[in-house]
N, C-alpha and C positions, 0 to 999 in steps of 0.2 A: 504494500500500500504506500503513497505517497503523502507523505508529510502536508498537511494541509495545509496550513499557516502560520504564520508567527506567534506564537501563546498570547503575545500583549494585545493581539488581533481579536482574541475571544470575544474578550469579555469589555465593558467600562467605557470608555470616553473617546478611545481610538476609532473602536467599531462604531459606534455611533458617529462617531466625527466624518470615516467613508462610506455611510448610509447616507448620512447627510450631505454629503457631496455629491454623490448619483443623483440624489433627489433635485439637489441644485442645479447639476450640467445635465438631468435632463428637461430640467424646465427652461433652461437656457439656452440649450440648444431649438429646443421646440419653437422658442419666442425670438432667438437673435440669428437667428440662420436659415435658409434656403430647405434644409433637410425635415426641420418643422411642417412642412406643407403636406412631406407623405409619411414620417414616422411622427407618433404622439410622444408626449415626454413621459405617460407610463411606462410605454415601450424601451426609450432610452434610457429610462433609470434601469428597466428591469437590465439590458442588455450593459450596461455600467458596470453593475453590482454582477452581475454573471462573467462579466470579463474578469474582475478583479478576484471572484470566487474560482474561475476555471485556471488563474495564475497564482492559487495558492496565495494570496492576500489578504484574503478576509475566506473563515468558515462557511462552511456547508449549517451546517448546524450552530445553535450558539441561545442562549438563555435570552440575549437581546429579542432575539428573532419571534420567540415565543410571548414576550412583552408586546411588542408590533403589534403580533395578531391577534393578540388578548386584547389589549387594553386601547393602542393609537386608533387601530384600525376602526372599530366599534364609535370611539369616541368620534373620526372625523365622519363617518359615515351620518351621528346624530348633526355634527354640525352643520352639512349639507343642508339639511332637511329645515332648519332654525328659520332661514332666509325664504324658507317659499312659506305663503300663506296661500292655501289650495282654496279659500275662498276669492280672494284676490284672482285668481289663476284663472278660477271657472269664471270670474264676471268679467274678464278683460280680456282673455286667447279668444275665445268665441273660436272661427274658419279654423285658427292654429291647433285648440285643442281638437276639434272633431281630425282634424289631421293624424293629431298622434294618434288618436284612440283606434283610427282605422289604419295604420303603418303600424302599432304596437297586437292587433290583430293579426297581421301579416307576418310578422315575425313569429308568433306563436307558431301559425297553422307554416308557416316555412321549416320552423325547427322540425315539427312533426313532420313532416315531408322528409327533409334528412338524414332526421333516425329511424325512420323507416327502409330508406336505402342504404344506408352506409353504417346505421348506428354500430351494429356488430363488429366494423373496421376499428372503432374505438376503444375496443378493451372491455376490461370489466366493470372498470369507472364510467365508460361512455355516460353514461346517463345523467353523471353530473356535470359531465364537462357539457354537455347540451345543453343542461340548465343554468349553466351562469353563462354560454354563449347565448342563449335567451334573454337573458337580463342583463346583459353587455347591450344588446341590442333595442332593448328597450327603455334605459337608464344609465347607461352609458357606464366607466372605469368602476363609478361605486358599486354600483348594482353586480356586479361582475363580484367584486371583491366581497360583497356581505352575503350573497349565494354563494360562493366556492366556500367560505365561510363556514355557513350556514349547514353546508351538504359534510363537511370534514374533512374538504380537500385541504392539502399541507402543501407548502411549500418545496417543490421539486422540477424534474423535470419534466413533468404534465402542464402544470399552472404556465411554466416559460413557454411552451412549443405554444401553449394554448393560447396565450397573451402575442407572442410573434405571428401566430398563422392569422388571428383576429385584427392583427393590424396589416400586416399582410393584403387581404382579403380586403377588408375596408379601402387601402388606397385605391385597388382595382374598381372596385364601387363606386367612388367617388371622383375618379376619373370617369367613367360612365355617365351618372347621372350631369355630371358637369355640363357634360354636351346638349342635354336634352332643355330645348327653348321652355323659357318660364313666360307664363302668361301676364301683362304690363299688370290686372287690377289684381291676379291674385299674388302677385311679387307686394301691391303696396297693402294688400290688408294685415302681409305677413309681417313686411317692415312694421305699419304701424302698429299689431298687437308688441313684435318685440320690444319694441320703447316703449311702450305703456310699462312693460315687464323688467326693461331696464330701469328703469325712473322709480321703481320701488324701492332701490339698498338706500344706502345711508354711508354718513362718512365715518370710519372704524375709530375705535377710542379705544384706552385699555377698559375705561368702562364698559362699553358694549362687547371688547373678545372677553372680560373676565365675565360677565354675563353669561355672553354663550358658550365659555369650557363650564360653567356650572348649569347651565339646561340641560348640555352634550352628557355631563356624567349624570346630573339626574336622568336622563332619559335612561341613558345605560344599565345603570343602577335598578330601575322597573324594570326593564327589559329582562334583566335576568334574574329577578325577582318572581317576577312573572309568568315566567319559561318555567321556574324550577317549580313556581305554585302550581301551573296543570300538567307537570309533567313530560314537560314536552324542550328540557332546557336548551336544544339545538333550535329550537326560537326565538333566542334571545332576541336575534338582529331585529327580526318580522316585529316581533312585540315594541322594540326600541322603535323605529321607523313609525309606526302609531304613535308612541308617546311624544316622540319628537314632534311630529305632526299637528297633534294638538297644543302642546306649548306653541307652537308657534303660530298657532291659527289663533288662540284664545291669548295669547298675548298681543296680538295684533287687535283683536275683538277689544279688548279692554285700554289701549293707549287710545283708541279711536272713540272711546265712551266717554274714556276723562277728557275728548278734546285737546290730546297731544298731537302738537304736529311737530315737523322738521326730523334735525336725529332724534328728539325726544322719543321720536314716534317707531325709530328702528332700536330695538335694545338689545339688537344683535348683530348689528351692521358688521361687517369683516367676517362672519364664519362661512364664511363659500370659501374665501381666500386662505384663509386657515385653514380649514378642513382638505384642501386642492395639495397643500406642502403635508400636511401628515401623510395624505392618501399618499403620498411620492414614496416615502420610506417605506410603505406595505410594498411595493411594486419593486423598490430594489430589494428587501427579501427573497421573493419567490424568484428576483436574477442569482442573487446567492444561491442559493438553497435548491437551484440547478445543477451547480457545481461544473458544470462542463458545455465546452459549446453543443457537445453532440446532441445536447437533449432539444437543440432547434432541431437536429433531422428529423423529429417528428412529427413535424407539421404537415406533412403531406396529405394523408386524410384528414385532416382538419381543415384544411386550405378550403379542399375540397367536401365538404360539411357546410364548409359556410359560406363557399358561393352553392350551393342546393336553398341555402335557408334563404340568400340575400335573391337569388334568382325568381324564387316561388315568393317574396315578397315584390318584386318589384314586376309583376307579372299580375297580383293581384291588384295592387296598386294604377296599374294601368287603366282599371275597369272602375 
């Protein structure tokens, strides 16, 4: 066997200092370079932290890693959620929501399509790697990361191929759709729902992120209070995702009762932007905790999984 990496690499402040540096030059690369356009900065953190794991510089395994997944991961995935107020959402998307809801249909009945043809090429796990490429596709990095979660996938070389072939797959997508003409009035009902949508945050304070790390761990906190009360404690995330939900809906409900406006009226402004850098360090794990380039050769059925699912959506979508 080969020596993994340097001891001081384990554990403490080093490791975490080159997790946090993936997480950094993949968000840096995504937002100040050219290669942004077709790889996401998940991707580049995961491929970061996989590089520096496949040259013996940082472990495969590690107590850090296990921190991440337990506790960061969890926590930004409540933060996400802080900043949407899903009544806000439903009275202001109008054309954009009926959108998602019938492209988040498509996605479903594509997956099943998929694993219906190829699911068996996927292994024994297939069935979860289908459901967080489901929820990749439907809610994008996070959704991805609280399903594989949620199912018991670990950090390996599954989660990396699966993360490479889904990005993969997406550029070929998106060079696609690129070409297909958009229509002048529904290009401006989309702009205009977005800015409605934009025009909601707020400008961040430490007041409003120490706000939202303590809704993020309340939610948390219920969440796997909750899981463990019916029994069921591999739902923590689902049960978190509601209670975030409703803090945020009902804390919105109530700044709007007292007649608070401006930031008074976001008391959670910045937790997208926080939760967007924690979610980075989940994503250079599961590059670690690949431990080798090889574990991209496996993308090949999955490549091919998820242009079946992206195919059969964009087929239903047409009608």
């Amino acid at each position: 066997m080969h020596q993994r990496s340097l001891s001081s690499c384990h554990v403490g402040w080093l490791l975490w200092t080159l997790l946090a540096l993936c997480a950094a030059g993949g968000q840096l690369i995504e937002r100040q370079t050219p290669v942004g356009r077709y790889v996401s900065a998940p991707l580049l953190s995961l491929l970061l932290a996989l590089l520096l794991s496949a040259t013996n510089v940082i472990p495969i395994t590690s107590a850090v890693y296990d921190i991440i997944w337990t506790y960061i991961m969890p926590l930004a995935a409540a933060l996400y959620l802080l900043e949407s107020d899903l009544r806000e959402v439903v009275s202001t998307a109008g054309a954009t929501l009926v959108a998602f809801i019938m492209a988040m249909a498509g996605t479903v009945v594509g997956t099943a399509v998929a694993w219906w043809l190829l699911g068996p090429q996927l292994g024994d796990g297939g069935w979860k790697v289908a459901a967080a490429l489901c929820a990749s596709y439907v809610g994008g990095s996070v959704n991805f990361a609280a399903v594989s979660q949620a199912l018991g996938m670990t950090p390996g070389p599954l989660l990396a191929a699966c993360m490479a072939a889904d990005n993969i797959a997406m550029a070929a997508y998106i060079a696609v759709i690129s070409t297909i003409p958009v229509r002048k009035e529904a290009k401006a009902g989309v702009v205009e729902a977005s800015a409605q949508l934009a025009g909601t945050g707020g400008t961040p304070s430490s007041e409003t992120i120490a706000c939202a790390l303590a809704a993020a761990a309340l939610a948390c906190a219920l969440g796997q209070w909750g899981a463990a009360a019916l029994g069921y404690p591999e739902c923590g995330l689902a049960i978190m995702a509601v209670v975030s939900s409703l803090i945020a809906s009902g804390t919105a409900a109530l700044t709007k009762w007292t007649g608070k406006a401006g930031p008074a009226a976001k008391p959670f402004a910045g937790a997208e932007a926080l939760a967007g850098s924690l979610m980075l360090l989940f994503f250079a794990t599961i590059g670690a905790g690949a431990g080798s380039l090889q574990a991209l050769a496996g993308t090949g059925w999955l490549i091919a999984f998820i242009g079946v699912q992206l195919l059969v959506h964009m087929w239903l979508r047409a009608f």
